[in-house]
C-alpha positions in Angstrom: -2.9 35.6 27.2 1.0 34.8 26.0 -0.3 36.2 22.5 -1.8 39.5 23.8 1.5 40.1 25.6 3.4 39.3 22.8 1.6 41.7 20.8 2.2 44.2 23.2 5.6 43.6 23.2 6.2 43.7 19.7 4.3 47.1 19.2 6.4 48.2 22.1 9.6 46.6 20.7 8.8 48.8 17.5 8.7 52.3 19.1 11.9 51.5 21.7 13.8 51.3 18.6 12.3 53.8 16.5 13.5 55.9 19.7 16.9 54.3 19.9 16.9 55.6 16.1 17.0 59.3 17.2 20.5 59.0 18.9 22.4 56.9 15.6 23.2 61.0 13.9 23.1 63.0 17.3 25.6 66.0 18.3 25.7 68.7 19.9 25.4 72.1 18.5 27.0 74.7 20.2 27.2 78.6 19.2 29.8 81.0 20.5 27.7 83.1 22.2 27.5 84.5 25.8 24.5 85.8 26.8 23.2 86.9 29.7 22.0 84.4 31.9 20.7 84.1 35.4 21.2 80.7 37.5 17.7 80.2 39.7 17.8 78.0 42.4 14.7 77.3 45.2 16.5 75.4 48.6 14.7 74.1 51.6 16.6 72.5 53.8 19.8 72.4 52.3 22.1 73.3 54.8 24.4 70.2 53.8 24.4 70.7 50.1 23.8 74.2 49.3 27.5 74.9 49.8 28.9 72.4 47.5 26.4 73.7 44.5 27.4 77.3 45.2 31.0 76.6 44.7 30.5 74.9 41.6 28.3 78.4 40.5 30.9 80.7 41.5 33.7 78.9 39.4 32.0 78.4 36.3 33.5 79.7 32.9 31.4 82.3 31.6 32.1 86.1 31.3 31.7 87.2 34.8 29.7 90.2 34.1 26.9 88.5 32.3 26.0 85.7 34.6 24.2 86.0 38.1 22.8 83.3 40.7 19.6 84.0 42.1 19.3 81.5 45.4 15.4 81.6 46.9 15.4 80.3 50.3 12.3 78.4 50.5 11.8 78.9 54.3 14.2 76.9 55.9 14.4 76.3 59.4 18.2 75.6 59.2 21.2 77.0 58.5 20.3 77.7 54.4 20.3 81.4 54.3 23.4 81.9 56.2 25.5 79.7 54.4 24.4 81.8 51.6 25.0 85.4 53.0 28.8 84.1 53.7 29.1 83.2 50.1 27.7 86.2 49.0 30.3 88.4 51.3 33.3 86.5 48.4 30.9 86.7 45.6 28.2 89.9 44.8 26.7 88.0 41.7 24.8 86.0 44.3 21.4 87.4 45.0 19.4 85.5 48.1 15.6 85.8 48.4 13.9 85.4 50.9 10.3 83.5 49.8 7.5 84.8 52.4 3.8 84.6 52.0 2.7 82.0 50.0 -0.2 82.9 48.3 -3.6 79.9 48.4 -3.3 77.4 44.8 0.4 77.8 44.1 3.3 75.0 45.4 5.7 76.6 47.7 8.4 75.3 45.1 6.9 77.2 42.4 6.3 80.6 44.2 9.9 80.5 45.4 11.2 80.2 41.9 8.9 82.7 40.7 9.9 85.0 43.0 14.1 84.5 41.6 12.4 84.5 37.9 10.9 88.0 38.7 13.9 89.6 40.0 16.5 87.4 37.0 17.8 90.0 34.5 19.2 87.4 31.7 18.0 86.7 27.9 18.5 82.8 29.3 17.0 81.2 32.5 19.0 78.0 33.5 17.7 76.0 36.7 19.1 73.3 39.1 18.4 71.8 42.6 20.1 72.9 45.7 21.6 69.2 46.3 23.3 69.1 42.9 26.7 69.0 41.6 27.5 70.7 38.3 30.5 71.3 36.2 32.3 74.7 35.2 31.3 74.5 31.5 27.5 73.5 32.0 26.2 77.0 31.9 28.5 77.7 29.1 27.5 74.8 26.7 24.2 74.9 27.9 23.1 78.4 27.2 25.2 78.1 24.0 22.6 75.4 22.0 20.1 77.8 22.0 21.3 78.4 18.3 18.1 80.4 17.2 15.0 82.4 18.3 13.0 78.9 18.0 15.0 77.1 20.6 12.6 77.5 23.6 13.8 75.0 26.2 17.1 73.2 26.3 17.1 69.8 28.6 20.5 68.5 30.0 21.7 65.5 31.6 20.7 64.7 35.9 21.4 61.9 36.8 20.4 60.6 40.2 22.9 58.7 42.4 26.7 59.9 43.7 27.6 57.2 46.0 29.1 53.7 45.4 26.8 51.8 47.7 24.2 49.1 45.7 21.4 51.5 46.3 22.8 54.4 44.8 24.0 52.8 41.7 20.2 51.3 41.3 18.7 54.8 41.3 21.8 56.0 39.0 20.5 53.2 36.4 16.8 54.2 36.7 17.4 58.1 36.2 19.9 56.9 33.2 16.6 55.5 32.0 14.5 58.4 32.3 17.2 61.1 30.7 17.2 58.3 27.5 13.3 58.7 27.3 13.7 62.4 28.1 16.6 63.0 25.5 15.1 60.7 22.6 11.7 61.7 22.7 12.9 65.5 22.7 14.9 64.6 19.4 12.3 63.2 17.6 9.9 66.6 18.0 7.5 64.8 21.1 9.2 65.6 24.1 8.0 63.6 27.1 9.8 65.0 30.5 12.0 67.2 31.7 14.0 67.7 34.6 13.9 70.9 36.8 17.9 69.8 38.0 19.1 70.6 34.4 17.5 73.0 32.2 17.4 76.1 30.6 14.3 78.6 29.3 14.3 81.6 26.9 13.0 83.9 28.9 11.3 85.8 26.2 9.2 82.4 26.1 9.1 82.1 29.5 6.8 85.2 29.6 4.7 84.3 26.6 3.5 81.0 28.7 2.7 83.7 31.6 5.3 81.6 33.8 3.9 78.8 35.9 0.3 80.9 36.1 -0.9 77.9 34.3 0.6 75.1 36.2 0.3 77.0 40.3 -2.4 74.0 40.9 -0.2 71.0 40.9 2.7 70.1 43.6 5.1 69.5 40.4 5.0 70.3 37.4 8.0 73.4 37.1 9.7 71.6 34.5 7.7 68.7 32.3 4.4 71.1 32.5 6.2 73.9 31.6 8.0 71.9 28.7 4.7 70.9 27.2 3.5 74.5 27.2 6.6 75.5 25.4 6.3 73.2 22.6 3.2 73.6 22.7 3.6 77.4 21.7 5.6 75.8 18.7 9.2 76.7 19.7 11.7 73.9 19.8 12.7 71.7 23.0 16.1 70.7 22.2 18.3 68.4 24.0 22.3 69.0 24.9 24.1 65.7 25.3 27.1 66.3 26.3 29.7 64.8 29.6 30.7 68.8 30.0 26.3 69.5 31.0 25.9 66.4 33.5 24.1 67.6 36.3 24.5 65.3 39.4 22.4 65.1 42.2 22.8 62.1 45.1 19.7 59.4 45.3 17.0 59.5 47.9 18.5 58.7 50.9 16.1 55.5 51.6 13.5 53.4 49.6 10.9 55.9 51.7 12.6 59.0 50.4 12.0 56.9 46.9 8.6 56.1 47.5 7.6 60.3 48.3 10.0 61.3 45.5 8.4 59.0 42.8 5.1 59.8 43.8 5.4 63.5 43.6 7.0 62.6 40.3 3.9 61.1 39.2 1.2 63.1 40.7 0.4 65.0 37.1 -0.3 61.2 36.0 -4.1 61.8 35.1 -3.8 65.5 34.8 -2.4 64.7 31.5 -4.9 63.5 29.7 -7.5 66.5 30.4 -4.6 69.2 29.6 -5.6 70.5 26.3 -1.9 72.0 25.6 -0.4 67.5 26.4 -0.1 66.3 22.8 -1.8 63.5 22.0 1.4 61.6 20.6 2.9 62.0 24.7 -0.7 60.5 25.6 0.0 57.4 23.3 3.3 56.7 24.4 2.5 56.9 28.2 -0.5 54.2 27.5 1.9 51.9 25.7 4.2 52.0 28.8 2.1 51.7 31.5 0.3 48.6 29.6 3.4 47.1 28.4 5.1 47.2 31.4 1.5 45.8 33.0 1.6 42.7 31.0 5.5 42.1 31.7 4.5 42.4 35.6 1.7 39.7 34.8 3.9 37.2 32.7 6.2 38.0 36.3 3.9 37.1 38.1 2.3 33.8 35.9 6.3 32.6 36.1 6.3 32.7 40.3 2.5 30.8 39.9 3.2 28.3 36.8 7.3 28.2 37.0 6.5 27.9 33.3 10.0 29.4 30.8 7.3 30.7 29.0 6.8 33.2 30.7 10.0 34.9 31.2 10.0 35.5 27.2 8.2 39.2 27.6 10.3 39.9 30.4 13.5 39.1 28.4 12.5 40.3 25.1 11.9 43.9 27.4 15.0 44.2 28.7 17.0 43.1 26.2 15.5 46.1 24.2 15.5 48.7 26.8 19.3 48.0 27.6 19.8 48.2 24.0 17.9 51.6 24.2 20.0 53.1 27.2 22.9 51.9 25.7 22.1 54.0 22.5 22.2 57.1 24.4 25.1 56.5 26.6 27.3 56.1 24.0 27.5 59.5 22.9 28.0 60.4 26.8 30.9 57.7 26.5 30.1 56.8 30.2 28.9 52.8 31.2 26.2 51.3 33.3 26.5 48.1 35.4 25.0 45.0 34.0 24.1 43.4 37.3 22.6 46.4 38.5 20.5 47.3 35.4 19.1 43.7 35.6 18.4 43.9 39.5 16.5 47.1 38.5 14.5 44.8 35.9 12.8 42.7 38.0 10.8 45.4 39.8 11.0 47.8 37.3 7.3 46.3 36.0 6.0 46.6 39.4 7.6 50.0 40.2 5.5 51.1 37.1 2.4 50.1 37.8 2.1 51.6 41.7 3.5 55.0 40.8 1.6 55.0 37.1 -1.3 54.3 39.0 -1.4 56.0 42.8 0.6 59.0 41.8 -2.5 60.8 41.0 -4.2 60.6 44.3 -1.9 60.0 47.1 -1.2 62.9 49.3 2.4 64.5 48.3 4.9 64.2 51.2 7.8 66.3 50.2 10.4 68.2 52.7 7.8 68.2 55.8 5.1 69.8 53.4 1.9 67.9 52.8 -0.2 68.3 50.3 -2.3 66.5 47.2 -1.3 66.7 44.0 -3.5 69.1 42.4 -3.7 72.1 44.9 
């Protein structure tokens, strides 16, 4: 069995650094111009949060008269849609929609932001989440790399994880993880994921896709989905590294929050091998995942039974690789992870992999009091 892992290993060894590759020449293109762009934002619930992200709208550094925040309150029951109406009253560039009548085979999430894509009036579409924190140059720098008409989708930096506490700074290594996949795979032309907390359409393309028509069945799905339709369409998904674009957003408040946030993460998992627009080169590399991280759980597991050195080797060789990897793309960030933590988040890393990979498809989606499977 050592041997098959190994192999594994070494084929998986092969593509981490042919992805670690893709950040050695990387920099960011920017163009200095300013079109118009709307800001489109779906929030449930957010009484706490919504406040913070519509200061940091209102103070960012783009020509005043070309930029306009559409806020979609996805019926909350709290105090949402007033917060909004008082910051509207100091600033008329905020629009507030109310979502209403959610029609059968489309997410709530997805109807809501239709409804502020309808009613946007910019050449660029950039979206966020309710709970995040941005800076005053991300709409600048990020409507700025769409440097030609072929530059469909722009992806940006979100990190999970705000706090100081051991749990937050896990999650904050994990989502570092996924933005390196995201930003690497984007750069060499087979972009995996996307993140609906930082990114940016052409809305020209955004119409030629018909929208999320083609994605209304699954609970998520309005950014990676979308993303795969894009390129699919052959226009470019490019990335925009840069410490002026990060996106924060605080973790999941508790491993449960985790547990229904990962899952609705996950619940396209089978979905994308019947999708005729996935490329098959996506398809490969979530295999070789999934199984690698498989036999790593098993040589785990062999090491608890056995208490044989042996087999810790795949688990080393893997993180030694994958730090290497992360490391790769923080550097051109110029920001640092914590050793400890990243190798706390190794040992269940495997594990975490192989429940979501393989229950995200069919466990009921749990997501702000809404219930519902994963494909409508």
């Amino acid at each position: 069995m050592i041997y098959i892992v190994i192999f594994i290993l070494l084929i998986y060894t092969i593509y981490i650094l042919w992805l670690s590759s893709s950040f050695k020449n990387y920099k960011s293109t920017f163009v200095s111009k300013n079109p118009k762009i709307s800001i489109i934002v779906a929030a449930r619930n957010e009484e706490l949060n919504i406040g913070f992200l519509l200061n940091c709208l209102i103070s960012q550094e783009y020509p005043k008269e070309k930029i306009e925040f559409i806020i979609i309150n996805d019926h909350s029951d709290d105090k949402t849609s007033q917060i909004i109406k008082d910051f509207i009253k100091k600033d008329k560039r905020i629009l507030l929609i109310e979502s209403k009548n959610i029609p059968d085979g489309i997410s709530p999430k997805k109807w809501a932001l239709k409804q502020g894509v309808d009613q946007s009036t910019g050449e660029i579409l950039l979206f966020t989440d309710a709970d995040c924190i941005l800076g005053p140059q991300w709409s600048k720098k990020i409507s700025s790399t769409f440097n030609n008409l072929n530059v469909g989708m722009v992806l940006g930096p979100s990190p999970l994880g705000i706090s100081n506490n051991f749990w937050s700074k896990a999650i904050y290594v994990d989502s570092i993880a996924l933005d390196a996949i995201m930003f690497a795979s984007a750069i060499k032309g087979i972009p995996m994921t996307a993140s609906g907390r930082n990114l940016a359409i052409r809305k020209e393309v955004f119409d030629l896709i018909n929208g999320y028509e083609s994605v209304n069945k699954f609970i998520s799905g309005d950014d990676d989905l979308i993303m795969h339709l894009i390129n699919d369409k052959g226009y470019k998904i490019l990335p925009c590294i840069h410490q002026d674009v990060i996106v924060k957003s605080p973790a999941p408040e508790s491993l449960l929050s985790f547990i229904k946030q990962r899952l609705r993460f996950a619940s396209k998992g089978s979905s994308y091998y019947i999708l005729n627009y996935i490329r098959w080169d996506f398809k490969f590399s979530l295999i070789l995942i999934f199984i690698t991280n498989i036999a790593v759980f098993s040589c785990q597991l062999n090491f608890i039974i056995y208490q044989q050195l042996i087999w810790l080797i795949p688990w080393l060789i893997k993180i030694f690789f994958d730090l290497f990897f992360i490391k790769s793309y923080l550097n051109i960030l110029k920001i640092k992870i914590n050793s400890y933590v990243y190798f706390f988040n190794s040992l269940w890393h495997p594990l975490y992999i192989l429940i979501f990979g393989s229950l995200g498809s069919f466990i009921k989606i749990d997501w702000k009091g809404r219930k519902s499977d994963p494909v409508i």
